[in-house]
MARBA-3410 file (N, C-alpha, C, O; in Angstrom, 1 decimal):
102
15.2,17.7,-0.8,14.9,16.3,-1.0,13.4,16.1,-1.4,12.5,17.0,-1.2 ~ 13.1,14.5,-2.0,11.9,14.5,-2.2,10.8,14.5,-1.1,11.2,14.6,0.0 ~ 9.4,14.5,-1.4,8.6,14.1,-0.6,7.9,12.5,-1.4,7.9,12.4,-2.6 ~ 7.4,11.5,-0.4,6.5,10.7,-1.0,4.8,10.4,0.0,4.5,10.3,1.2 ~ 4.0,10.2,-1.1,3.2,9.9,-0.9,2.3,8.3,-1.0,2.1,7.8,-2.1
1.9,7.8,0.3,1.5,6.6,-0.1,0.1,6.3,0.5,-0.4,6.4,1.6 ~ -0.5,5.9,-0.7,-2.5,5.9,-0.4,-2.4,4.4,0.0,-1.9,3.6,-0.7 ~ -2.9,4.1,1.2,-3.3,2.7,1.3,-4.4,2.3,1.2,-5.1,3.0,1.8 ~ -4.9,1.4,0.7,-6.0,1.0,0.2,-6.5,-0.4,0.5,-6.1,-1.4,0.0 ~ -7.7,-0.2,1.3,-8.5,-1.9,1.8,-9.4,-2.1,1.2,-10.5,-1.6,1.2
-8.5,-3.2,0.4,-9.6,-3.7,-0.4,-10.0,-5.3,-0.5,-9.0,-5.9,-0.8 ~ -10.8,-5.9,-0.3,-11.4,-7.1,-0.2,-10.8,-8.2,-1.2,-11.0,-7.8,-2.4 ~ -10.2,-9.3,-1.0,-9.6,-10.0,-1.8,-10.2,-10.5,-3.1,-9.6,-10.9,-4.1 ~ -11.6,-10.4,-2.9,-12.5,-10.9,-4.5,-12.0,-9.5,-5.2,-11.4,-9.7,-6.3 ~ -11.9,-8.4,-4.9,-11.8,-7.1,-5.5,-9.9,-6.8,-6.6,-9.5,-6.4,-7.7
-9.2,-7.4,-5.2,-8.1,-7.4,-5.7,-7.6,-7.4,-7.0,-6.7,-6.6,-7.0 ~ -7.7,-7.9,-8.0,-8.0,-8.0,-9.0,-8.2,-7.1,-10.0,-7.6,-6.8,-11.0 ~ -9.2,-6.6,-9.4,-10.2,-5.7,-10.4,-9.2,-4.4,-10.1,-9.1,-3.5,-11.0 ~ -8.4,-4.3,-9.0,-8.0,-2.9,-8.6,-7.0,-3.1,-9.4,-6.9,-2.2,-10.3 ~ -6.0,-4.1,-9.5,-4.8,-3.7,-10.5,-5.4,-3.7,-11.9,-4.8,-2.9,-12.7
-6.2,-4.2,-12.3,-6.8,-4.1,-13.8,-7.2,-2.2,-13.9,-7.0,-1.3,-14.8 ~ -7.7,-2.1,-12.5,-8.2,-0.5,-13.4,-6.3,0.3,-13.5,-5.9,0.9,-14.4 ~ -5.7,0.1,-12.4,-4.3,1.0,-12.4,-3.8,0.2,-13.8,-3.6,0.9,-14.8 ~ -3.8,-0.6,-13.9,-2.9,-1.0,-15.1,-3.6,-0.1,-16.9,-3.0,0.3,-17.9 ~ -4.8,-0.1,-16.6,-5.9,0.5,-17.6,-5.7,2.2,-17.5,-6.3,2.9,-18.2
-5.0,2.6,-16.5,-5.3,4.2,-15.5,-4.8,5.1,-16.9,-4.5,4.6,-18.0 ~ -5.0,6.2,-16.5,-5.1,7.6,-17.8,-3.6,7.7,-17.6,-3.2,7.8,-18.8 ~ -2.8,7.7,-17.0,-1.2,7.7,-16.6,-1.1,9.1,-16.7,-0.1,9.5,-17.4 ~ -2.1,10.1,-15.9,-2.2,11.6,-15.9,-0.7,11.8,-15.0,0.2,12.5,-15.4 ~ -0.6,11.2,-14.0,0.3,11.4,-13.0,1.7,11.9,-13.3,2.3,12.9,-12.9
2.2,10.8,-14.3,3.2,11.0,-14.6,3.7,12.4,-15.9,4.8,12.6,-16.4 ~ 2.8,12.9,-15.9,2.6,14.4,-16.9,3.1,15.1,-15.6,3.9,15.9,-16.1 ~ 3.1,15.2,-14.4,3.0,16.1,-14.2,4.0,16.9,-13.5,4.7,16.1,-12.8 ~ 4.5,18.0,-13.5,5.6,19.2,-13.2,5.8,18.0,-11.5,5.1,17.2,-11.0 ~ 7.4,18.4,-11.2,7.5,17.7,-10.4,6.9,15.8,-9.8,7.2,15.5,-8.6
6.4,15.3,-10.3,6.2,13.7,-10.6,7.7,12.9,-10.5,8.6,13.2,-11.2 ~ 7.7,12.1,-9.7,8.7,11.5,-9.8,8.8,10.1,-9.9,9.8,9.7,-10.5 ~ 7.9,9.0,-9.4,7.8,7.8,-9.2,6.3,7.3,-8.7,5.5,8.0,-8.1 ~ 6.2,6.3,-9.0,5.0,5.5,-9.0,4.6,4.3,-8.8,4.3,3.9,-9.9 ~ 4.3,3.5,-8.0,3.9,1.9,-7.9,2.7,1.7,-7.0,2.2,2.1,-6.0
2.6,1.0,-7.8,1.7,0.2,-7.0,1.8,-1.3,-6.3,1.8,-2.3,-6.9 ~ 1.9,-1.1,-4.6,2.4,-2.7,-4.2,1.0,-3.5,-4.0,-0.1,-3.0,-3.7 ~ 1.1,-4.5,-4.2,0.0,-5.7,-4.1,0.5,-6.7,-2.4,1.6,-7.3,-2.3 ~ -0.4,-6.7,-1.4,0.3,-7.7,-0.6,0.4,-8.7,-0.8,-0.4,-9.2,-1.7 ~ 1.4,-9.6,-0.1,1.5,-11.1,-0.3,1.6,-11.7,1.1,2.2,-12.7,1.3
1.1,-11.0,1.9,1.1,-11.3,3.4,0.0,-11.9,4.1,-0.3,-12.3,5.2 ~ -1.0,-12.0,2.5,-2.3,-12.4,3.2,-3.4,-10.8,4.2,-4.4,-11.0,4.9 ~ -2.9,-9.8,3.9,-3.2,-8.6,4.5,-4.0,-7.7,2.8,-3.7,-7.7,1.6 ~ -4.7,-7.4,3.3,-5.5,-6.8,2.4,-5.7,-5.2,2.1,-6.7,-4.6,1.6 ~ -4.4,-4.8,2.5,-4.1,-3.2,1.8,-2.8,-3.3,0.6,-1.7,-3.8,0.7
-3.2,-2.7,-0.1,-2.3,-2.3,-1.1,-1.9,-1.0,-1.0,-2.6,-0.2,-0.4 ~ -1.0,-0.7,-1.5,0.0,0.6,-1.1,0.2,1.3,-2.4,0.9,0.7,-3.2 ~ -0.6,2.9,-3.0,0.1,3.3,-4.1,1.3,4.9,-4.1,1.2,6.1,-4.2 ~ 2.2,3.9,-3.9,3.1,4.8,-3.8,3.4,5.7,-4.8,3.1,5.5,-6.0 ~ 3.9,7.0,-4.3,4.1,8.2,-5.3,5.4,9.1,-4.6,5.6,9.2,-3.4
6.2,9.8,-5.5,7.3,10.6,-4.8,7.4,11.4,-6.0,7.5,11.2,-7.2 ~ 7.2,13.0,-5.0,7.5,14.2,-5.6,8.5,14.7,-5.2,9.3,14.2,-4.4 ~ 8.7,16.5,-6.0,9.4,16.9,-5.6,9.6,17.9,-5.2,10.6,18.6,-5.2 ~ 8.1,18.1,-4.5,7.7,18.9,-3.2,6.4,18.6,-2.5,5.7,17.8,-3.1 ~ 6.1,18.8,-1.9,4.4,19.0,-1.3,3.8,19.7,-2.2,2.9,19.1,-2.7
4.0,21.0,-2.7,3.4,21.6,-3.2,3.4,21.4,-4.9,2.7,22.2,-5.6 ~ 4.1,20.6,-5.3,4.0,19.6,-6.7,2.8,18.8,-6.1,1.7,19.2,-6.4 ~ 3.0,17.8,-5.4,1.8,16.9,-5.1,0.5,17.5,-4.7,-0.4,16.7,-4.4 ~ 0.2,19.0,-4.6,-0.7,19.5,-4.3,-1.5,19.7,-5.3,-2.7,19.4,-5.7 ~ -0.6,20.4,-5.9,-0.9,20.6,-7.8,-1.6,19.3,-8.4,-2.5,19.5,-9.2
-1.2,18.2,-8.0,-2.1,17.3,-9.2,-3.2,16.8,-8.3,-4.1,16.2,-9.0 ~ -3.6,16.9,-6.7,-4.4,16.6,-6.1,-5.5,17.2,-6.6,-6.6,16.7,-6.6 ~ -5.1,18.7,-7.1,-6.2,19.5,-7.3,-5.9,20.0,-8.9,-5.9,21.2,-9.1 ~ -5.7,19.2,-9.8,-5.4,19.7,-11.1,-6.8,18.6,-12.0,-7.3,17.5,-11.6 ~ -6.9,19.2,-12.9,-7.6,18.3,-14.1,-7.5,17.1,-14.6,-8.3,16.3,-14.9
-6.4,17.2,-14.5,-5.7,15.1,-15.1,-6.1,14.6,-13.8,-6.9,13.6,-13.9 ~ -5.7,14.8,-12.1,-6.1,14.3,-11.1,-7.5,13.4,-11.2,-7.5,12.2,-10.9 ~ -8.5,14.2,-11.7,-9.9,14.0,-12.1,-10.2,13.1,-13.2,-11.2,12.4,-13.3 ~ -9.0,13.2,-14.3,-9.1,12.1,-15.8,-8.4,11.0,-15.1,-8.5,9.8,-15.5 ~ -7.7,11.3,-14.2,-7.1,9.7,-14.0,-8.0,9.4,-13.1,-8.8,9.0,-13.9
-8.4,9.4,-12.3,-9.7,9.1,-11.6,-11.1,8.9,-11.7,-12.0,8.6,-10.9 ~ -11.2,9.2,-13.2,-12.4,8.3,-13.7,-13.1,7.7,-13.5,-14.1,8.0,-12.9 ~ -12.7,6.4,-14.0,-13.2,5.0,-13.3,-14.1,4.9,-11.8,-15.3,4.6,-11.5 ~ -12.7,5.5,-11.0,-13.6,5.6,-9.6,-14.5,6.1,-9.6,-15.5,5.7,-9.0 ~ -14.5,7.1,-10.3,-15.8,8.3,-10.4,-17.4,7.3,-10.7,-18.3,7.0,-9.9
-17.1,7.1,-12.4,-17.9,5.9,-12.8,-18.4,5.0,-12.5,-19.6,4.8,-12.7 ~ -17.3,3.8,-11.7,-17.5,2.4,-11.5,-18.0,2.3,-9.8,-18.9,1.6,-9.4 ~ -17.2,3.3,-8.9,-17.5,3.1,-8.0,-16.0,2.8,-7.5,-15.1,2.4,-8.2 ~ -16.0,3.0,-6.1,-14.6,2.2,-5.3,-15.0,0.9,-5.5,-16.1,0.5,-5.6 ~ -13.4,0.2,-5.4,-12.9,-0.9,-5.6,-12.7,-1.5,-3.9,-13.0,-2.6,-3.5
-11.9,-0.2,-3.0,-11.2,-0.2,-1.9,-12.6,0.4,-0.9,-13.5,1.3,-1.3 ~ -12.5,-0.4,0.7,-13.5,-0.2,1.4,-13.1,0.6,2.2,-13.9,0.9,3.1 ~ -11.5,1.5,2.3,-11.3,2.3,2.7,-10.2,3.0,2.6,-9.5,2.1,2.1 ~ -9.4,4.1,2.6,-8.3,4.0,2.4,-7.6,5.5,3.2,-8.1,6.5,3.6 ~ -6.9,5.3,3.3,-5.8,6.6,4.3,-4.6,6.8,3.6,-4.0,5.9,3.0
-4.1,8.1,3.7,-2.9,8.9,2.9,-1.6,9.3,3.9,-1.5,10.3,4.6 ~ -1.0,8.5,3.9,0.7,8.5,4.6,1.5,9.3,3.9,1.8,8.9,2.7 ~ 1.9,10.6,4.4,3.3,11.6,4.2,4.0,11.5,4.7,3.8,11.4,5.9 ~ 5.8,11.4,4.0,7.1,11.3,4.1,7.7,12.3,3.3,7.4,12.6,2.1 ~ 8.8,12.7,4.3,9.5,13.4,3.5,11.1,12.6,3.3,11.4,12.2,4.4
11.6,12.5,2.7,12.7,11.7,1.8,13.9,12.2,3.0,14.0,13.5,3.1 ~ 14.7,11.6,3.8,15.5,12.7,4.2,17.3,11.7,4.1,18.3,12.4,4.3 ~ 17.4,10.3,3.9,18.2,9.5,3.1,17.5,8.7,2.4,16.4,8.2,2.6 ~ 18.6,8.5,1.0,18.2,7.7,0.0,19.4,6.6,0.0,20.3,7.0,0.7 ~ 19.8,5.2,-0.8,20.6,4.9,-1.5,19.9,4.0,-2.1,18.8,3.6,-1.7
20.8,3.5,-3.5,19.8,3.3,-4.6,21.5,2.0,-5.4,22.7,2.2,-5.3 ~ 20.8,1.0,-5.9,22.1,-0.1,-6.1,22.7,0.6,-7.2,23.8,0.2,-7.7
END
């Protein structure tokens, strides 16, 4: 089964904004890559100020690969550049163990 990966990200509500403008603008390296499976990005509506960018592979060691691959770095640009967006952020692992899907 899969694994997923989800970056949460605090980011300050003036900022909010700016953070979906750069993912919507992003290099879309991710989805190149050998095992890649899914991708979003949630925005809250709870008045809570983490956003969630979800990712699901089809191993750990797929998602290791693009942590540490080249496109990792072109899709991450911006950050590089601009600076963070998010004032902090932490990395949640799951591994997939039921699915159902409509």
């Amino acid at each position: 089964m899969s694994v997923v990966r989800i970056n949460a990200i605090t980011v300050p509500a003036e900022r909010a904004d700016e953070l979906v403008e750069r993912f919507a603008h992003r290099a879309g390296e991710v989805s190149k890559m050998e095992g890649f499976e899914a991708f979003e990005l949630l925005r809250p509506t709870d008045g809570k100020d983490v956003f969630y960018i979800y990712t699901r592979w089809r191993s750990t060691e797929d998602f290791e690969r693009w942590l540490n691959s080249q496109a990792f770095g072109q899709g991450h640009a911006q950050h590089a550049q601009r600076g963070p967006v998010g004032t902090g952020s932490d990395l949640l692992a799951f591994d997939v163990v039921q699915e159902e899907y409509a």
